[in-house]
N, C-alpha and C positions, 0 to 999 in steps of 0.2 A: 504494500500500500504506500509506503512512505518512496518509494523507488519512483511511481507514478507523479506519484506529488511535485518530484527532482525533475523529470522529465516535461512536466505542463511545460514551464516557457520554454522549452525548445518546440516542444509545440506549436505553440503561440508565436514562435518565432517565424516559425515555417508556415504558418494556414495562410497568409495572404498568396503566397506563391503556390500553393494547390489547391484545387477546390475538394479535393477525397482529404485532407490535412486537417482543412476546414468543417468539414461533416466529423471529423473527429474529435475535435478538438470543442463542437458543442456537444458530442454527447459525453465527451469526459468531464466537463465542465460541469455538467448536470450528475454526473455522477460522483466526480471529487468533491465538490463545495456540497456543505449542505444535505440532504439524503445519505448521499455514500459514505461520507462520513461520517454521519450520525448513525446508521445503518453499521458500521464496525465498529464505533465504539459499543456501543450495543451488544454486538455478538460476543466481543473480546474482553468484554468489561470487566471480566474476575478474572482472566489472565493476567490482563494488563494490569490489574488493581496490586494481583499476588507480587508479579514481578517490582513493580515499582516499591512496592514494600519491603520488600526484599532488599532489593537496592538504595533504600533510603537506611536500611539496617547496615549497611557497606559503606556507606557514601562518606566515611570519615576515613577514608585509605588516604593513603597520598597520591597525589595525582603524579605518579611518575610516568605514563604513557598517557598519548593522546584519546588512548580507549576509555580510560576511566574516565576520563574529562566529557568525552562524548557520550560515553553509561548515564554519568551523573545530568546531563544537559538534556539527556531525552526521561530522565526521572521526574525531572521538576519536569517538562511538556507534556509528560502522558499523566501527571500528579493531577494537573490543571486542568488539564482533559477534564480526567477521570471525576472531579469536583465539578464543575464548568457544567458539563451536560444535564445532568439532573435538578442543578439548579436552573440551568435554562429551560427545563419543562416547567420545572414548578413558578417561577416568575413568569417567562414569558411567555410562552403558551397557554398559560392560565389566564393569566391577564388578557389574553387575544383570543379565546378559546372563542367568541362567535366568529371570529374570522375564518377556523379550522376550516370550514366547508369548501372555502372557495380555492381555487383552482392555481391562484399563484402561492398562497400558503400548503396546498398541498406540494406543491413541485418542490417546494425548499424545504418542507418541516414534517413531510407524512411520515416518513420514517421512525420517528422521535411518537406518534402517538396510533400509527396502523391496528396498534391488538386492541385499542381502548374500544369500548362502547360510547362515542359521542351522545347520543341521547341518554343518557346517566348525567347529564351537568357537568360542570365544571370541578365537581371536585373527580367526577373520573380521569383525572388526570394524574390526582395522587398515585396512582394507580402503578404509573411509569416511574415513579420516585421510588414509590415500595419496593419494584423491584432491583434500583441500584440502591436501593439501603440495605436489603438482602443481602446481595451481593458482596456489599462492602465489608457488613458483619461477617460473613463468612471471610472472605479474605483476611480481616484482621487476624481474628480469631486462629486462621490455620497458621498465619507469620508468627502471631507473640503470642500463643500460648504454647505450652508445652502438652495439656490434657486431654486426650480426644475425646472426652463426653465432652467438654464444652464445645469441640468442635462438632458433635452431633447436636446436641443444644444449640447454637448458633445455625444451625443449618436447617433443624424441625423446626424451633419456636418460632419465628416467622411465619412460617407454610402454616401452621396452627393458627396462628394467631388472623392470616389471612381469612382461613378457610370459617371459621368464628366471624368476622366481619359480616362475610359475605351474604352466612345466614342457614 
């Protein structure tokens, strides 16, 4: 994914001079910014959540290679990420939640609330947070603890506590 990302401006560099460059370079577009992106963090989000943890547990080495340096530089971006996203459902997506419908907030943002049921209100949104708070307790929980009940705990009591919501 991040290879892609390296690649747009040369893209971008080239689409005036080809017209198939060009047809490329807006479905990339549509597919990098926004949706695609929101769409992987998604998928990857306790991957990414684990490793970053992990590497925030490391990140006091000394930076004697330029690896470390660049470990710790995609730590803090995928940190932000991994924060960023779900607070951007629950502020703005909420806050904009009659706009969901329409067709240029789909193209940029369906991704971020596709599983939800829209006619549930506005608070069906919480809905997508739940599940990177999930997530997130799990991740912690398998980094800094040592006891795998609680890592069972961390992983049911959510699922429970949803499944009780819901009724």
């Amino acid at each position: 994914m991040f290879f892609v990302y390296l690649t747009y401006p040369l893209v971008c560099y080239l689409a005036p001079s080809a017209r198939f460059i060009e047809k490329y370079r807006r479905g990339l577009k549509k597919q990098l910014f926004w949706n695609g992106a929101i769409l992987f963090l998604q998928e990857a989000y306790l991957d990414i959540l684990i490793c970053v943890l992990i590497n925030i547990r490391a990140i006091k080495q000394p930076w004697v290679t330029w690896t470390v340096g660049l470990s710790a530089f995609l730590t803090v971006i995928l940190l932000a990420s991994s924060i960023f996203l779900p607070l951007f459902i629950l502020f703005y997506l909420r806050r904009n939640f009659t706009e969901l419908g329409k067709h240029a907030m789909k193209e940029r943002f369906e991704s971020a609330y596709e599983m939800i049921n829209l006619k549930q209100g506005p608070n069906a949104i919480l809905w997508a947070v739940l599940f990177f708070f999930r997530r997130a307790l799990l991740a912690f929980t398998v980094v800094f603890s040592e006891y795998s009940a609680i890592h069972l705990m961390a992983f049911v009591y959510p699922a429970v506590m949803a499944v009780i919501w819901l009724g």
